[in-house]
Structure formats: structure tokens, C-alpha cells
C-alpha positions in Angstrom: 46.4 26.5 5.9 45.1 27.7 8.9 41.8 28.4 10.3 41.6 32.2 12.1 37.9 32.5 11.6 36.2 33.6 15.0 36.8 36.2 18.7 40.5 36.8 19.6 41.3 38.8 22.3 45.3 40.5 21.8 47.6 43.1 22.7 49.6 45.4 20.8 52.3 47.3 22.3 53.1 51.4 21.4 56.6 52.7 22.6 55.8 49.9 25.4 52.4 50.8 26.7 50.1 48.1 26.0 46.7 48.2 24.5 43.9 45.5 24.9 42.1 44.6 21.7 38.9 42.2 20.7 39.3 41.3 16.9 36.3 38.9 15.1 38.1 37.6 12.0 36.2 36.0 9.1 38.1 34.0 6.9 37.0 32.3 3.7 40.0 30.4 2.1 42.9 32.5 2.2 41.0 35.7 2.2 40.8 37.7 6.0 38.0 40.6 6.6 36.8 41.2 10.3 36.6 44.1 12.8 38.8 45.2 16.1 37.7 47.1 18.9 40.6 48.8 20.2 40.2 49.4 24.5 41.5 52.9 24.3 39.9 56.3 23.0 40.7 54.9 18.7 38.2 52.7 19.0 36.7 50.5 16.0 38.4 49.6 13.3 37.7 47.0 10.1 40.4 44.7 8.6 41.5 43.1 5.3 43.8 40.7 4.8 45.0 37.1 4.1 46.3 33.7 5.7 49.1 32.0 4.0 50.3 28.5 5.6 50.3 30.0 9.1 51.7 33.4 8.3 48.5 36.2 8.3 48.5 40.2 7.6 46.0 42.4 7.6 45.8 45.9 6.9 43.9 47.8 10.3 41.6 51.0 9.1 40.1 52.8 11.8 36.3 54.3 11.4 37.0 57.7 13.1 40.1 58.6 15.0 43.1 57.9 12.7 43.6 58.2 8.9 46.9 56.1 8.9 46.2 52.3 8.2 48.3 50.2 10.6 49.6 47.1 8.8 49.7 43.7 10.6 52.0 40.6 10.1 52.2 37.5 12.5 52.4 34.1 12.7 50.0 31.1 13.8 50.9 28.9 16.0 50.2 24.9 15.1 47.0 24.5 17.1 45.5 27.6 16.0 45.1 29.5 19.2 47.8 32.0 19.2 49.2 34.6 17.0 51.8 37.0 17.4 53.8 39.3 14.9 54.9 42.9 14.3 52.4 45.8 13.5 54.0 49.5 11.6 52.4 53.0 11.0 54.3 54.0 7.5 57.7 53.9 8.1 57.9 55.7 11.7 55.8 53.8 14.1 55.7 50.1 14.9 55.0 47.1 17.4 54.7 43.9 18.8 51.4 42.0 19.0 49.9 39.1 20.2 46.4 37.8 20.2 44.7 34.6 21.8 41.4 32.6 20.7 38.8 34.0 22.9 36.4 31.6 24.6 36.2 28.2 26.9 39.5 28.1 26.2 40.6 30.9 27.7 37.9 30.4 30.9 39.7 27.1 31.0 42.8 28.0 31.0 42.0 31.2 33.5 40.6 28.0 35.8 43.3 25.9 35.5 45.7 28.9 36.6 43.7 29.4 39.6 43.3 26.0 40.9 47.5 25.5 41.0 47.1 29.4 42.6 44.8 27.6 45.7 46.9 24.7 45.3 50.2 26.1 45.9 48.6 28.7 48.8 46.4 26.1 50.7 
């Protein structure tokens, strides 16, 4: 099974306009709790779900803004530091999503990007 427990940074996509998100997960076996901060005017949000194998889905319940629960489903990828699914509103209103482990990693990775930028300009 795998481990989601920790800061992802992710996007989820709304009739095509994108929307950053910063999600903290806590998992403790297959059981998923955390909270998102969504970077647009719905704001925070707190999350229940699970983590089968490498499949996870959570249900997304916003404190304020929106009384609809927005239900999550994705898949992890082998090393853990990617995840990317499908997220609907009812029946009407869905998505794709993607999130990445937040971190070194990611500085790393932004690094890595720009030294083969300088390389390839210089």
C-alpha cells in the first residue's frame, strides 16, 4: 500500500481553468484525513478518505464557500510522488487533477530544470 502521508502541492482543472492547491494528508493504514487550501476565493477545505494499493479517494468538504462535497479518485504512482485522477461535483461538474510531493524534491527538481535552462542558453 502506499504511503500519501505529508505536503502535496496539485492542480485541478474546472471547464479548463486551472486552480493551484496545497493538500497535507495524514494517513494511518488505509484510512486518509487531511486539509487543502484551495488558491482561489473557496478557500479551506478538510478531507476524508482512503488509500487502497495505489488507488486513493477522498471526499473534499469546504469550511465556508460551497455546500457541495467534491469527490476525489486518483492513482499513485510507484515511487510515491505523484498522483493524478478525476474529481466530480454530483453528477454535473467534474475534472482532472494532479498533485506532486511538496518539498526538496520539488526544489530539486526546479534546480535541476534550471541548470539544463543555463546549459542549453550559455
Amino acid at each position: 500500500m502506499a504511503d500519501v502521508s505529508g505536503t502535496w502541492l496539485g492542480t485541478y482543472w474546472q471547464q479548463g481553468s486551472p486552480t493551484r492547491f496545497e493538500v497535507t494528508l495524514i494517513q494511518s493504514g488505509n484510512t486518509l484525513t487531511g486539509r487543502i487550501l484551495d488558491d482561489s476565493n473557496l478557500g479551506e477545505a478538510q478531507l476524508t478518505g482512503e488509500v487502497v494499493g495505489r488507488r486513493i479517494s477522498f471526499i473534499k468538504c469546504y469550511f465556508t464557500t460551497s455546500p457541495d462535497p467534491v469527490s476525489y479518485v486518483g492513482t499513485i504512482s510507484e515511487n510515491e510522488d505523484y498522483m493524478q485522477g478525476q474529481w466530480s461535483i454530483k453528477r454535473s461538474n467534474s475534472g482532472p487533477w494532479e498533485a506532486r510531493r511538496s518539498g526538496e524534491s520539488l526544489i530539486a527538481d526546479l534546480q535541476t530544470r534550471i541548470e539544463k535552462q543555463v546549459s542549453l542558453t550559455g
